[in-house]
mmCIF file of the N, C-alpha and C atoms, coordinates in Angstrom:
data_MODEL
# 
_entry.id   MODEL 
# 
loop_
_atom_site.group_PDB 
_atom_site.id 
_atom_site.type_symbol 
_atom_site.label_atom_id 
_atom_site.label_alt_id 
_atom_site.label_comp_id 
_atom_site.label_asym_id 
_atom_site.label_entity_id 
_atom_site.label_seq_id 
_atom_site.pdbx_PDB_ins_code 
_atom_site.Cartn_x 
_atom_site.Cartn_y 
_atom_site.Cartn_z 
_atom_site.occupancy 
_atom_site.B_iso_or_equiv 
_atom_site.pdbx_formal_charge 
_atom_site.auth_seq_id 
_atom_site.auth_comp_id 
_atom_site.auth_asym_id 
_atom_site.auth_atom_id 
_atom_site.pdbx_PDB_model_num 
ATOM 1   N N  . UNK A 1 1  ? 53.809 44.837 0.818  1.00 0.00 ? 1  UNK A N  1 
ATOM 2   C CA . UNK A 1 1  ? 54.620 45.115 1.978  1.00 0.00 ? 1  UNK A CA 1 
ATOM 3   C C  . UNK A 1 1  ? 53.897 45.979 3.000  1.00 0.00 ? 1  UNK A C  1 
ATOM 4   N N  . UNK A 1 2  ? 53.144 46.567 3.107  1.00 0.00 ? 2  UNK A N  1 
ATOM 5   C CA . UNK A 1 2  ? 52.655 47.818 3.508  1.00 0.00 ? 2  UNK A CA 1 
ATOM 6   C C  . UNK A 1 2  ? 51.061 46.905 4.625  1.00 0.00 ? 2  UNK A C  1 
ATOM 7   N N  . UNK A 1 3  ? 50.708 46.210 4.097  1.00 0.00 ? 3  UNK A N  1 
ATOM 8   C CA . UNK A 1 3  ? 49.958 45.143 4.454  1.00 0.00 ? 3  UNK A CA 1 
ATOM 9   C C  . UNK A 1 3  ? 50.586 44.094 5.651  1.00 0.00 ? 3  UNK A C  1 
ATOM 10  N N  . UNK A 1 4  ? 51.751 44.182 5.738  1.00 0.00 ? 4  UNK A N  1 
ATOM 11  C CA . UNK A 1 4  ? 52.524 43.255 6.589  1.00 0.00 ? 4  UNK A CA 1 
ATOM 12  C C  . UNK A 1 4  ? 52.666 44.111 7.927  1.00 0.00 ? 4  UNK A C  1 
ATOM 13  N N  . UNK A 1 5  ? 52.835 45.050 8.198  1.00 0.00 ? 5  UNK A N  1 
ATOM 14  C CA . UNK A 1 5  ? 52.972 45.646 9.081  1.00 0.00 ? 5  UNK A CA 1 
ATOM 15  C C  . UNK A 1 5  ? 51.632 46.206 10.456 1.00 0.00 ? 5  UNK A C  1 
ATOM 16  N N  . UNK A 1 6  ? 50.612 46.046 8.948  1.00 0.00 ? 6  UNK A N  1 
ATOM 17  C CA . UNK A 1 6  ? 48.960 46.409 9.687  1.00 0.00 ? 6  UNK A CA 1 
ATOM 18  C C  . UNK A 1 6  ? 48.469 44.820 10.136 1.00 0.00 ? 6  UNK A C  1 
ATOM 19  N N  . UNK A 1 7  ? 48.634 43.742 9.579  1.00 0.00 ? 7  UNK A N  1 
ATOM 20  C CA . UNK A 1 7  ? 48.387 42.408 9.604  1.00 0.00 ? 7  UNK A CA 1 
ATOM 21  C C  . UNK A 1 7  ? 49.220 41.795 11.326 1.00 0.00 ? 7  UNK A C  1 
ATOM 22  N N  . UNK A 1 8  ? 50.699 42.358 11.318 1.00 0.00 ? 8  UNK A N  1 
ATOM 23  C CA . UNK A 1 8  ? 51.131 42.300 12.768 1.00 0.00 ? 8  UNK A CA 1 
ATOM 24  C C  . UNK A 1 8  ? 51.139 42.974 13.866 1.00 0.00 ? 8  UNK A C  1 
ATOM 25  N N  . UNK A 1 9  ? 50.405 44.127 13.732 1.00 0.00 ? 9  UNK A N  1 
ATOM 26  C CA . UNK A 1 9  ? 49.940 44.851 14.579 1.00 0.00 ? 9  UNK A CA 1 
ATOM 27  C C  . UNK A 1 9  ? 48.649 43.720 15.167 1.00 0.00 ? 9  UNK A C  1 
ATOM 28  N N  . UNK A 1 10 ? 47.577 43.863 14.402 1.00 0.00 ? 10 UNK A N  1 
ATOM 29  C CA . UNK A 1 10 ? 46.579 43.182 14.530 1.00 0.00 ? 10 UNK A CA 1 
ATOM 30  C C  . UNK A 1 10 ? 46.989 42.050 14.916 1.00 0.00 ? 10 UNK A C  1 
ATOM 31  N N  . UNK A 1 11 ? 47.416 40.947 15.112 1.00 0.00 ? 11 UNK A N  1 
ATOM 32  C CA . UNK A 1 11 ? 48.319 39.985 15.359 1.00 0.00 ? 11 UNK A CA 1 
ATOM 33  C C  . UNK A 1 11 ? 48.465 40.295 16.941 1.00 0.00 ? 11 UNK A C  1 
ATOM 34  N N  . UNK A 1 12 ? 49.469 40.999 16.868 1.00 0.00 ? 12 UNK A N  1 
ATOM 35  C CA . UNK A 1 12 ? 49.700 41.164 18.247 1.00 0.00 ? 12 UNK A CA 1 
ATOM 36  C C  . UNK A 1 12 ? 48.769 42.022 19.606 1.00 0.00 ? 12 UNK A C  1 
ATOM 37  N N  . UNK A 1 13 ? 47.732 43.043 18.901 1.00 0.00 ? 13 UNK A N  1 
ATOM 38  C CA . UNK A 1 13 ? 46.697 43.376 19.252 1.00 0.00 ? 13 UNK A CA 1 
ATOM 39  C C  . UNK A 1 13 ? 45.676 42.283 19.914 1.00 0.00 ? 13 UNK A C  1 
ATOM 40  N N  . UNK A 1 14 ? 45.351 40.910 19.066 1.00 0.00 ? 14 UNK A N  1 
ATOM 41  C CA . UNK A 1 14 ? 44.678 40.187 19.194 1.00 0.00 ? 14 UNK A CA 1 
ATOM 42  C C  . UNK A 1 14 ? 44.907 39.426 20.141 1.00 0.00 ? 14 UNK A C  1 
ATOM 43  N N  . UNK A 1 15 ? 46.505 39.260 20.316 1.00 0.00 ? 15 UNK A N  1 
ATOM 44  C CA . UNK A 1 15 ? 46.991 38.449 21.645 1.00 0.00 ? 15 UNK A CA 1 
ATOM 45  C C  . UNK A 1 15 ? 46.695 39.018 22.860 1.00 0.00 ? 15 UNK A C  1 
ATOM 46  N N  . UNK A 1 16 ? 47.187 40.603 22.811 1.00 0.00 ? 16 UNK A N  1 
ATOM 47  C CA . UNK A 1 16 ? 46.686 41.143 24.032 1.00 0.00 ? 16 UNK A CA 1 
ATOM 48  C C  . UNK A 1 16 ? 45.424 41.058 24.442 1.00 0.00 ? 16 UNK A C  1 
ATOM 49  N N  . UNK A 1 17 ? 44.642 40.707 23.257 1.00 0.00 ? 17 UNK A N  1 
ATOM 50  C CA . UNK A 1 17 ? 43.395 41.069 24.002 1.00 0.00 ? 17 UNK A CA 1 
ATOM 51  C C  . UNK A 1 17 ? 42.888 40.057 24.753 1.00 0.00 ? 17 UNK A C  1 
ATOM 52  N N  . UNK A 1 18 ? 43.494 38.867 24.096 1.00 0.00 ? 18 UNK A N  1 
ATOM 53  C CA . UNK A 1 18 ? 42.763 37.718 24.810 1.00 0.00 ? 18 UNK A CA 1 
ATOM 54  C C  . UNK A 1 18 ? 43.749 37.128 25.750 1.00 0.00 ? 18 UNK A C  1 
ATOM 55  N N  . UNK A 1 19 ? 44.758 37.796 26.386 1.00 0.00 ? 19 UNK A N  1 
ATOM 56  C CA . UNK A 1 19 ? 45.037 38.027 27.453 1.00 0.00 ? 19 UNK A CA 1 
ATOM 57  C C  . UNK A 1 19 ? 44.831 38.867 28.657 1.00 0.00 ? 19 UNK A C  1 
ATOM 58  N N  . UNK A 1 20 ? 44.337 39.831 27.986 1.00 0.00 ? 20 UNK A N  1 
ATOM 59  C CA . UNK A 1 20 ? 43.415 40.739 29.012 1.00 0.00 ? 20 UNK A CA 1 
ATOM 60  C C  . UNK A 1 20 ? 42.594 40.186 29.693 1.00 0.00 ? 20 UNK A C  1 
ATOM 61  N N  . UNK A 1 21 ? 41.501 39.258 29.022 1.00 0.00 ? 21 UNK A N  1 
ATOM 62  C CA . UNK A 1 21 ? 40.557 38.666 29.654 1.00 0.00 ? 21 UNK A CA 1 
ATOM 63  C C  . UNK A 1 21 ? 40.607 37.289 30.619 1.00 0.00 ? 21 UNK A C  1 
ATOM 64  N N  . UNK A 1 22 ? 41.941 37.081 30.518 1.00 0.00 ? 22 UNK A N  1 
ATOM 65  C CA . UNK A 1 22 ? 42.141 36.144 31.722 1.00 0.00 ? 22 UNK A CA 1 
ATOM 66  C C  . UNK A 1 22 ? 42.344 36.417 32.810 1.00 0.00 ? 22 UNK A C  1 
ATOM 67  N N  . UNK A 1 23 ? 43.049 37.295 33.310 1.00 0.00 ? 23 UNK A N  1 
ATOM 68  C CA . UNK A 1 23 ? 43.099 37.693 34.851 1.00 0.00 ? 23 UNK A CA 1 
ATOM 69  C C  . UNK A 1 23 ? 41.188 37.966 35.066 1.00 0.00 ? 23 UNK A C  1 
ATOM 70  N N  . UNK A 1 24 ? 40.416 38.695 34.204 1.00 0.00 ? 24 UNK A N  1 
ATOM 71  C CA . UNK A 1 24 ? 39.281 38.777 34.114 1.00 0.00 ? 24 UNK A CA 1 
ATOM 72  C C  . UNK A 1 24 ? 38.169 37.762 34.730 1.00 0.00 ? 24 UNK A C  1 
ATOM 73  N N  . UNK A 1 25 ? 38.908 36.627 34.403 1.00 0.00 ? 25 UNK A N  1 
ATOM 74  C CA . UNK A 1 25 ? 38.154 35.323 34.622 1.00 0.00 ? 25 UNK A CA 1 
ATOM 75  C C  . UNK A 1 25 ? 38.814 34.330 35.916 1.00 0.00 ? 25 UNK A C  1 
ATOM 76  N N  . UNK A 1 26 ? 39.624 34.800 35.818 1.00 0.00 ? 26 UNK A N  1 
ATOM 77  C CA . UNK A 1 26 ? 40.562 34.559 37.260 1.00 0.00 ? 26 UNK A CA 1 
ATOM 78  C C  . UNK A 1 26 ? 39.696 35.066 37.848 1.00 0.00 ? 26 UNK A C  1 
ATOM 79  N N  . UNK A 1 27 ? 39.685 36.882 38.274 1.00 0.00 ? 27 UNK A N  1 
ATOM 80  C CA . UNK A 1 27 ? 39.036 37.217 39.487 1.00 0.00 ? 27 UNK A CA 1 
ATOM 81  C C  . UNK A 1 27 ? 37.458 37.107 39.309 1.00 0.00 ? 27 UNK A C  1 
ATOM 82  N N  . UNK A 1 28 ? 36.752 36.589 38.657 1.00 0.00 ? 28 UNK A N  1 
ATOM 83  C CA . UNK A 1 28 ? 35.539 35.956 39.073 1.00 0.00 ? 28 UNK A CA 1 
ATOM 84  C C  . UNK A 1 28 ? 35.638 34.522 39.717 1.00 0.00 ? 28 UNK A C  1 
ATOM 85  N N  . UNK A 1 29 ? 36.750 33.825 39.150 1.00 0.00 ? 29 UNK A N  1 
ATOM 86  C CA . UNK A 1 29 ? 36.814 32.406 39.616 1.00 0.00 ? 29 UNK A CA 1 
ATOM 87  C C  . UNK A 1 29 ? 37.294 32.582 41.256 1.00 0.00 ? 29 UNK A C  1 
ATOM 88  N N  . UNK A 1 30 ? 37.740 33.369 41.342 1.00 0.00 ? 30 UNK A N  1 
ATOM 89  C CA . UNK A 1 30 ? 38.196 33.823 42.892 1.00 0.00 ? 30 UNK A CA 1 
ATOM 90  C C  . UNK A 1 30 ? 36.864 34.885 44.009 1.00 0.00 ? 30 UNK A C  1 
ATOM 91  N N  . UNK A 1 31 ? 36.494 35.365 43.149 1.00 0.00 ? 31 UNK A N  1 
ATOM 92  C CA . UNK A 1 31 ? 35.090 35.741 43.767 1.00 0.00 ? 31 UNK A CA 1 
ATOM 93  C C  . UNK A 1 31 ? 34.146 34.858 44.176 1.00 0.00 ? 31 UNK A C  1 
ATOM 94  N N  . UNK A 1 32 ? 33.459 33.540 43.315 1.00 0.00 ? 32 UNK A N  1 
ATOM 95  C CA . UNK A 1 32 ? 33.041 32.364 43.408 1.00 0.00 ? 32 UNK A CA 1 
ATOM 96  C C  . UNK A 1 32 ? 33.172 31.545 44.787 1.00 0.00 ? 32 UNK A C  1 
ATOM 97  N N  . UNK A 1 33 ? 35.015 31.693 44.531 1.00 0.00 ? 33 UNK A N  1 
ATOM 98  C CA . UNK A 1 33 ? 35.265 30.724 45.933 1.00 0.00 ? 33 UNK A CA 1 
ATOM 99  C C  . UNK A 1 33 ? 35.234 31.594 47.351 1.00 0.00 ? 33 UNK A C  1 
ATOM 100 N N  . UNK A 1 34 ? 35.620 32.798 47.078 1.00 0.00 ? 34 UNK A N  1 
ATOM 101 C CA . UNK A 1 34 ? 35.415 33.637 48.564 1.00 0.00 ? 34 UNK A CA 1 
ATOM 102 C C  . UNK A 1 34 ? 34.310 33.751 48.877 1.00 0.00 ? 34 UNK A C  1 
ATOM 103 N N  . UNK A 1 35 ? 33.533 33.302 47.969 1.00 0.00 ? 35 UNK A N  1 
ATOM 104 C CA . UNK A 1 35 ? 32.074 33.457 48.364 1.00 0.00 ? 35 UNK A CA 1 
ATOM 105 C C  . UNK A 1 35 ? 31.701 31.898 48.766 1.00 0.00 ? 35 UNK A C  1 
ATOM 106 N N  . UNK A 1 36 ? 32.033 30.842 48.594 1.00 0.00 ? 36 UNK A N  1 
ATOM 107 C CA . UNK A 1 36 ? 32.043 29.785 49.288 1.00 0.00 ? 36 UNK A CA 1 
ATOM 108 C C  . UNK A 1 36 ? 32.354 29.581 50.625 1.00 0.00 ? 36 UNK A C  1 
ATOM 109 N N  . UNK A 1 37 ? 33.617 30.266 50.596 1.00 0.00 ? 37 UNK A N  1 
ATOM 110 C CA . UNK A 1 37 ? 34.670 30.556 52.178 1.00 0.00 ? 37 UNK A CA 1 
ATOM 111 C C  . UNK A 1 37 ? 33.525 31.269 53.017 1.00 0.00 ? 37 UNK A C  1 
ATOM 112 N N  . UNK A 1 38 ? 33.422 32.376 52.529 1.00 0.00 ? 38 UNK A N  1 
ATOM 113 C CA . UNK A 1 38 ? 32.310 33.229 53.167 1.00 0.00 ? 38 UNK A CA 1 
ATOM 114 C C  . UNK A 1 38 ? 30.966 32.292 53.867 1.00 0.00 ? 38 UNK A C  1 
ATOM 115 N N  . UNK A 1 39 ? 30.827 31.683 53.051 1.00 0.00 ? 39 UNK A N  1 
ATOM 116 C CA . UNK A 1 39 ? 29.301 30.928 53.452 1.00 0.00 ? 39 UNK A CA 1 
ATOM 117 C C  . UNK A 1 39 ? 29.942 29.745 54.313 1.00 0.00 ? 39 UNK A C  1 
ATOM 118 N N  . UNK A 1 40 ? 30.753 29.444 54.607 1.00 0.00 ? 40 UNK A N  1 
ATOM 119 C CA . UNK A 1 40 ? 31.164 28.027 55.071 1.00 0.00 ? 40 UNK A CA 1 
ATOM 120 C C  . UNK A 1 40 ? 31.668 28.238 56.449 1.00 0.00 ? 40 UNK A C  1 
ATOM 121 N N  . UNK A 1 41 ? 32.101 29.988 56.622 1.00 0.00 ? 41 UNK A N  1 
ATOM 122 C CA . UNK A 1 41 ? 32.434 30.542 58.126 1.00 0.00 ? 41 UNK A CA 1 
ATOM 123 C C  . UNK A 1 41 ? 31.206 31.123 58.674 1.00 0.00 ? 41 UNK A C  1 
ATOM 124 N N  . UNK A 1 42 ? 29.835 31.588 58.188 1.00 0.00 ? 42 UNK A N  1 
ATOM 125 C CA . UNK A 1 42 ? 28.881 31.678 58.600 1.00 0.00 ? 42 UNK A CA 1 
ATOM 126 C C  . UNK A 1 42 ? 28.534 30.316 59.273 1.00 0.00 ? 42 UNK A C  1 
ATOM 127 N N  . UNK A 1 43 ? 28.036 29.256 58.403 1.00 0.00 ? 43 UNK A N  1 
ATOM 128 C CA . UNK A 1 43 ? 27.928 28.417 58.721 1.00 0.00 ? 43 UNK A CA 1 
ATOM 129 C C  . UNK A 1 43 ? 28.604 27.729 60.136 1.00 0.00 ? 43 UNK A C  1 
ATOM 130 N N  . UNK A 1 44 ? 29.576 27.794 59.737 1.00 0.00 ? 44 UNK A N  1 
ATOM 131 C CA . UNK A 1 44 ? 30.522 27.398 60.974 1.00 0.00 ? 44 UNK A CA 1 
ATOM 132 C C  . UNK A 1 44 ? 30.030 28.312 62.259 1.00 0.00 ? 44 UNK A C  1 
ATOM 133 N N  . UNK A 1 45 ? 30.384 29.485 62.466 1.00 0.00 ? 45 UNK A N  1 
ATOM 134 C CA . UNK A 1 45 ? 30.225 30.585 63.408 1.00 0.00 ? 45 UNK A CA 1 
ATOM 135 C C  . UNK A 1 45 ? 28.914 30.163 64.429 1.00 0.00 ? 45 UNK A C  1 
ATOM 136 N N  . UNK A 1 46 ? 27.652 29.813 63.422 1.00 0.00 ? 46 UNK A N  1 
ATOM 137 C CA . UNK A 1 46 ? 26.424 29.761 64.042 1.00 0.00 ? 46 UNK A CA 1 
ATOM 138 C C  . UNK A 1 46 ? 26.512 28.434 64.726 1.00 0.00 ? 46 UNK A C  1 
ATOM 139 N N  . UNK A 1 47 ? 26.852 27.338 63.918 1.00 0.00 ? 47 UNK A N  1 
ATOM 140 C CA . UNK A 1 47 ? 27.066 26.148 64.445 1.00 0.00 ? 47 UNK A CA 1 
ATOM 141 C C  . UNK A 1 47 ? 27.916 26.308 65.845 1.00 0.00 ? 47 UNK A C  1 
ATOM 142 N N  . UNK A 1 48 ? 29.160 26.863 66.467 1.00 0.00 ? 48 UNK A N  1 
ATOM 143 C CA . UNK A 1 48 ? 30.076 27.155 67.147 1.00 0.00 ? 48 UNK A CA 1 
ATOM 144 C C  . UNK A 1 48 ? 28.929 28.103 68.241 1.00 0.00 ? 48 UNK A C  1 
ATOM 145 N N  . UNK A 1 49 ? 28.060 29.316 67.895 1.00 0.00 ? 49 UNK A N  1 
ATOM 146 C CA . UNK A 1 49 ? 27.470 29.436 68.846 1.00 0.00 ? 49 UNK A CA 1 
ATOM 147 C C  . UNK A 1 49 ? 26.408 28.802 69.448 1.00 0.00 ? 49 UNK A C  1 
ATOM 148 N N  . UNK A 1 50 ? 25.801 27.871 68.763 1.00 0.00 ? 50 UNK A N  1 
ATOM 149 C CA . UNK A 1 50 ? 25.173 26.606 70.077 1.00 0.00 ? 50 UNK A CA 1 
ATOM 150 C C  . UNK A 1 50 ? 25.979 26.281 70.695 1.00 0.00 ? 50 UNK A C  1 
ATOM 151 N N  . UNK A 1 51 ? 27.158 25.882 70.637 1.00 0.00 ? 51 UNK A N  1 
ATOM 152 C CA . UNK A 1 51 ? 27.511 25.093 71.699 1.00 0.00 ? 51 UNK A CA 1 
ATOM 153 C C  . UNK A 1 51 ? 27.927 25.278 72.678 1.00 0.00 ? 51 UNK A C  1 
ATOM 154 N N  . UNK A 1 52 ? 28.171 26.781 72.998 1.00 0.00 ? 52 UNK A N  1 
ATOM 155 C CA . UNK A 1 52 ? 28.653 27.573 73.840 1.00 0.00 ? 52 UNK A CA 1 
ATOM 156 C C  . UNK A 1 52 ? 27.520 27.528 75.242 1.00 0.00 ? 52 UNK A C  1 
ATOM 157 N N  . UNK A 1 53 ? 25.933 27.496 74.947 1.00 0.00 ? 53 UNK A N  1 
ATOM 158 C CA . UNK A 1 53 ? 25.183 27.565 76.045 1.00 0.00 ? 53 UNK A CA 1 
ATOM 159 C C  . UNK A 1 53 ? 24.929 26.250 76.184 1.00 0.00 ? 53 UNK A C  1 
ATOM 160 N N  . UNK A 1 54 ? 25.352 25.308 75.093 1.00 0.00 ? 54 UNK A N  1 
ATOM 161 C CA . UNK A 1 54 ? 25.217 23.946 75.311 1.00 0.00 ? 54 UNK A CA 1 
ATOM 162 C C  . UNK A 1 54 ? 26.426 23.166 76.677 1.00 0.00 ? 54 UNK A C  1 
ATOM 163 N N  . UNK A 1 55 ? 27.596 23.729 76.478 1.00 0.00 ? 55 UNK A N  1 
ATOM 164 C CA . UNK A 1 55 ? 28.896 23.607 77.478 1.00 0.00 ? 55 UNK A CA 1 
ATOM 165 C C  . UNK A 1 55 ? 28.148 24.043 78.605 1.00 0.00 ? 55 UNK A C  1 
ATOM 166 N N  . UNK A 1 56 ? 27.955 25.629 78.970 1.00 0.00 ? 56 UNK A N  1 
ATOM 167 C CA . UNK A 1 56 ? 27.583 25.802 80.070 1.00 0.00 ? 56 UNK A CA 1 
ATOM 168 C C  . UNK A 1 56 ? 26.748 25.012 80.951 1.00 0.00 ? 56 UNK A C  1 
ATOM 169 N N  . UNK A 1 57 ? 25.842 24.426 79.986 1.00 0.00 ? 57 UNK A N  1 
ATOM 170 C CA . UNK A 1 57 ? 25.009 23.843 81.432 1.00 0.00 ? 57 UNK A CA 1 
ATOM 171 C C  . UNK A 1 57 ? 25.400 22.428 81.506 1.00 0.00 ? 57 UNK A C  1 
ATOM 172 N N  . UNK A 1 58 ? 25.958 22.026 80.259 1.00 0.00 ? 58 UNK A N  1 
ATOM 173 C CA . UNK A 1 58 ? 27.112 20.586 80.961 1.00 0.00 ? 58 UNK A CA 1 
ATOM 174 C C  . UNK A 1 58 ? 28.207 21.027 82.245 1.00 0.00 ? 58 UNK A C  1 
ATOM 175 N N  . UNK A 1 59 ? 28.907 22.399 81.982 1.00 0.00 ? 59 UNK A N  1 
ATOM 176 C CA . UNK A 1 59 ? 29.493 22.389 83.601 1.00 0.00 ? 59 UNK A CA 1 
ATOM 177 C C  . UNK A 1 59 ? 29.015 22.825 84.189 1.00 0.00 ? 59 UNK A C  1 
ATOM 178 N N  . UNK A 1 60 ? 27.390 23.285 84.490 1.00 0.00 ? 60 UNK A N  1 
ATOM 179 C CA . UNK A 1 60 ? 26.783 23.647 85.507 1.00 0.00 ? 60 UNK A CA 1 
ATOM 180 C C  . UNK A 1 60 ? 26.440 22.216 85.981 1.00 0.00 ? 60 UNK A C  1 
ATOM 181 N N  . UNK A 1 61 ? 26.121 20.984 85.019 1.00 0.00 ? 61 UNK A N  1 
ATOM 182 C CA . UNK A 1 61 ? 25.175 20.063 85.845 1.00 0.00 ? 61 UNK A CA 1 
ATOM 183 C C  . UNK A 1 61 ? 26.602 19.061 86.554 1.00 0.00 ? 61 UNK A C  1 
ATOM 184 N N  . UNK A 1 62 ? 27.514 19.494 86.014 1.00 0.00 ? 62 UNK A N  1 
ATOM 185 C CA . UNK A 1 62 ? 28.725 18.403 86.499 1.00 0.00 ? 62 UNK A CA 1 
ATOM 186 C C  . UNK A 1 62 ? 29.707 19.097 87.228 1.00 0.00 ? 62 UNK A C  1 
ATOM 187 N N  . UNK A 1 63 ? 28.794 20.407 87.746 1.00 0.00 ? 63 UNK A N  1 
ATOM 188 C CA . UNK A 1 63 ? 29.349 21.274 89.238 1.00 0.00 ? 63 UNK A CA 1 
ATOM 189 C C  . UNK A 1 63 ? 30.850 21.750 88.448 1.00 0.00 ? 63 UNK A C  1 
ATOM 190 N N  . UNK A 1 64 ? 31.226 21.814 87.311 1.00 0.00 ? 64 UNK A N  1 
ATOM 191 C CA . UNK A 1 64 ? 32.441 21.836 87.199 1.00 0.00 ? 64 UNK A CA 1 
ATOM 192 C C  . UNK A 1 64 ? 33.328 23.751 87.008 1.00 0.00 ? 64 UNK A C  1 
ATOM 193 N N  . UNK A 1 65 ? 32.085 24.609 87.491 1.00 0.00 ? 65 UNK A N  1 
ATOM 194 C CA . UNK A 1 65 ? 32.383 26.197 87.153 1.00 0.00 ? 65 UNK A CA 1 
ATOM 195 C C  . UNK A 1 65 ? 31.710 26.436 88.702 1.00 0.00 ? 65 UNK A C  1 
ATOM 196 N N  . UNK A 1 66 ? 32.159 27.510 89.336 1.00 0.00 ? 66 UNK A N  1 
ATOM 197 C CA . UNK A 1 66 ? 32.065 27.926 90.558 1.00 0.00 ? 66 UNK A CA 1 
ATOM 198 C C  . UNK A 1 66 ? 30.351 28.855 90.366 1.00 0.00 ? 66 UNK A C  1 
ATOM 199 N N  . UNK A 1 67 ? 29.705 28.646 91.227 1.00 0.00 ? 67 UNK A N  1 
ATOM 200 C CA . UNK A 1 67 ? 28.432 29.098 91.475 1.00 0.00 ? 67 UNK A CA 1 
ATOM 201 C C  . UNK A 1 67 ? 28.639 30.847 92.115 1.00 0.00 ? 67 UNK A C  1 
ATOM 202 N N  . UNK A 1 68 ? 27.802 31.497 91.505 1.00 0.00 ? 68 UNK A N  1 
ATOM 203 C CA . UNK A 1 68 ? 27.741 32.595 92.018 1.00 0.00 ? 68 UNK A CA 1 
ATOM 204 C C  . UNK A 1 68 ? 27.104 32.882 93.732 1.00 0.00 ? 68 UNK A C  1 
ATOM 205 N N  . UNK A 1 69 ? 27.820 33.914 93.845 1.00 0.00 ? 69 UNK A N  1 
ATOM 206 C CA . UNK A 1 69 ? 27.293 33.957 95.601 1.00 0.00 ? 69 UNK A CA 1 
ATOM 207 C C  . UNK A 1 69 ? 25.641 34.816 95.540 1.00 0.00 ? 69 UNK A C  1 
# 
């Protein structure tokens, strides 16, 4: 009898533990992808600033922005 009580401790010890380690593995699996996100708005950002001096001189050559005096 005395054995039954240390046996469900341990028992239930063991569950916790290997529930502990899932949120664990969650927030790496979520680190992973913000770090994808991360790289995919760089990406983007740089791409987005060519085109900005690329526009300008499409409405400079198609007169379409007012000329400085």
């Amino acid at each position: 009898m005395a054995d039954e009580p240390d046996n469900l401790v341990l028992h239930i010890l063991h569950r916790i533990d290997a529930n502990v380690g899932r949120p664990a593995e969650d927030v790496r699996g979520l680190k992973v992808g913000m770090t994808a996100v991360d790289e995919g708005l760089v990406l983007l950002n740089r791409r987005m600033g060519r085109f900005e001096p690329r526009l300008d001189r499409i409405e400079r050559r198609l007169e379409l922005v007012d000329q400085p005096l």
